[in-house]
N, C-alpha and C positions, 0 to 999 in steps of 0.2 A: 746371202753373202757369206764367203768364207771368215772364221772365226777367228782364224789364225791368218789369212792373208791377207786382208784388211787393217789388222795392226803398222803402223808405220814401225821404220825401223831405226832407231835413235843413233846416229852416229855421233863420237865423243870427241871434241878438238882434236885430239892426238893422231886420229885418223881420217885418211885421203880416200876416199871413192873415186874412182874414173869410172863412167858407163861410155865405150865405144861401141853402138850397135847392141849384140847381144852378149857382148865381152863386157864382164864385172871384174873391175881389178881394186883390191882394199889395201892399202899402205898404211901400216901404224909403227908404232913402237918396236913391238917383237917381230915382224917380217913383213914379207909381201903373199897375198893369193890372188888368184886368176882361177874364174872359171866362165867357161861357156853357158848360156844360160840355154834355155828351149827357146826360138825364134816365136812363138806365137805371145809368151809374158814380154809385160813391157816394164819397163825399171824408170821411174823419172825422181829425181832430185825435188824436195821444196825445204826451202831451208837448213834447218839439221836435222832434217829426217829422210830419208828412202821411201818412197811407195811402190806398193808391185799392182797392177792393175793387169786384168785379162779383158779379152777381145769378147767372147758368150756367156753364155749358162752352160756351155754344154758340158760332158762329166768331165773328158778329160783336161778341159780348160779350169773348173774346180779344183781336181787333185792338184794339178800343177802350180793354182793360184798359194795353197799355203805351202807345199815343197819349194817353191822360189824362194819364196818370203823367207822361210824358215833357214836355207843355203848361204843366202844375203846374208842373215843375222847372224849364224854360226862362225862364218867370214870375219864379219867385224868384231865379234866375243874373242876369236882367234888371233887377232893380228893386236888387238887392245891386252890380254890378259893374261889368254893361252889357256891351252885344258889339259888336264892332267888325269890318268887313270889308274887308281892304285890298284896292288895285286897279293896278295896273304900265300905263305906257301905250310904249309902244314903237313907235316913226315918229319921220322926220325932221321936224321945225316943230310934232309932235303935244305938248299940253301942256295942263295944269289949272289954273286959277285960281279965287279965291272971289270974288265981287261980292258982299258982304254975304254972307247966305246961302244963295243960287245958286251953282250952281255954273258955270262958262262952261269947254266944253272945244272946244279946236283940234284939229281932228282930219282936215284936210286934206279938208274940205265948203268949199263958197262963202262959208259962212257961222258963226258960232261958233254951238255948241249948246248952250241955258241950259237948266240941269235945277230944280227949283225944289223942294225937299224939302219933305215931308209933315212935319206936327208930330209933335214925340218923333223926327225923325232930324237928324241933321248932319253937315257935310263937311270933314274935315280934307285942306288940302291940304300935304304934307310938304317936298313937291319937287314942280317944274312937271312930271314924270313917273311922280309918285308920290302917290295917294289915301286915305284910308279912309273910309268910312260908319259912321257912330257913331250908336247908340242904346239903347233898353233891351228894346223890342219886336224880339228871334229873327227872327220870322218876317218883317215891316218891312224890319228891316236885308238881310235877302236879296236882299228883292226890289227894294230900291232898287236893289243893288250888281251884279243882272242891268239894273236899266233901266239903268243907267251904263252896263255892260257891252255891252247890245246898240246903243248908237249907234255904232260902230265894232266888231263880234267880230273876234280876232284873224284873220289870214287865212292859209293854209296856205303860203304860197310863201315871205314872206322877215318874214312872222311882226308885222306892222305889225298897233298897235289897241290896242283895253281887254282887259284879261286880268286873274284874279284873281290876287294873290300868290303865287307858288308852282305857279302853273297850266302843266302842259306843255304848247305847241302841238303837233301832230302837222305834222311838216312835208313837203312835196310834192319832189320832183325838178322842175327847172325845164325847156325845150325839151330836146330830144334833141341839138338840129343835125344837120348833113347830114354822113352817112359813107356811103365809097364811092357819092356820085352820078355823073349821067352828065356827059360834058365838054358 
């Protein structure tokens, strides 16, 4: 049995589940989600919890068993509390600002680069060198928080750029210089 897809999933008073079919819809506090699930996982209600149960053994009914489960739960974490993914920028003149809700990052281009958030995201700026991406959509918030990240990746030499919170550069040895050349 799956490890992770066997865990029930604890829904919190604050939050409504509807399973129609293979449509999971979670209503809480901070918003609504919808997603389609795979027709072959099944979703049933006992009490306050969710279970995801599968039809075999076979592999791909497996995988699928804790990716549902896992989908479900992010869903309900999402609509209860919301996720947030901070972001460090590090360069000299490198810096964040909000213009409404764009975001405009300096980052040592010709030009400022406006990022312009999808609905259900937004951009907390803390410190002109300090970010987060805030939403309720998991999966969203990520990948906003790489397209941040990839207009400047950090760089191996003296470590300048967008990096996630906590993220370690792996950093390079810079020239050699010249030992023992000729006169």
């Amino acid at each position: 049995m799956s490890r992770i897809g066997r865990l029930p999933i604890a829904v919190p008073a604050t939050v409504d589940v509807t399973i129609d079919g293979r449509t999971v819809t979670v209503k809480g506090p901070k918003g609504t989600l919808t997603r389609a699930l795979h027709p072959d996982m099944s979703v049933r209600r006992e009490e306050a919890n969710l279970v995801v149960t599968r039809p075999t053994e076979q592999k791909t009914h497996r995988q699928l068993h804790g990716l549902t489960r896992t989908l479900i739960n992010n869903m309900v974490i999402g609509v209860s509390d919301g996720y947030r993914k901070g972001l460090e920028i590090t360069g000299v003149g490198y810096r964040a600002t909000l213009n409404g809700r764009k975001l405009q990052l300096n980052l040592g281009y010709s030009h400022p680069v406006e990022i312009d958030p999808p609905e259900g995201i937004s951009f907390e700026v803390e410190t002109p060198t300090r970010l987060a991406v805030v939403g309720i959509d998991k999966e969203l918030v990520g990948q906003m928080a790489a397209q941040v990240r990839s207009t400047r990746k950090p760089e191996p030499y003296k470590g300048k750029g967008v990096r996630y919170a906590g993220e370690q550069v792996r950093r390079k040895a810079g020239k050699a210089g010249k030992i023992g050349g000729k006169k």
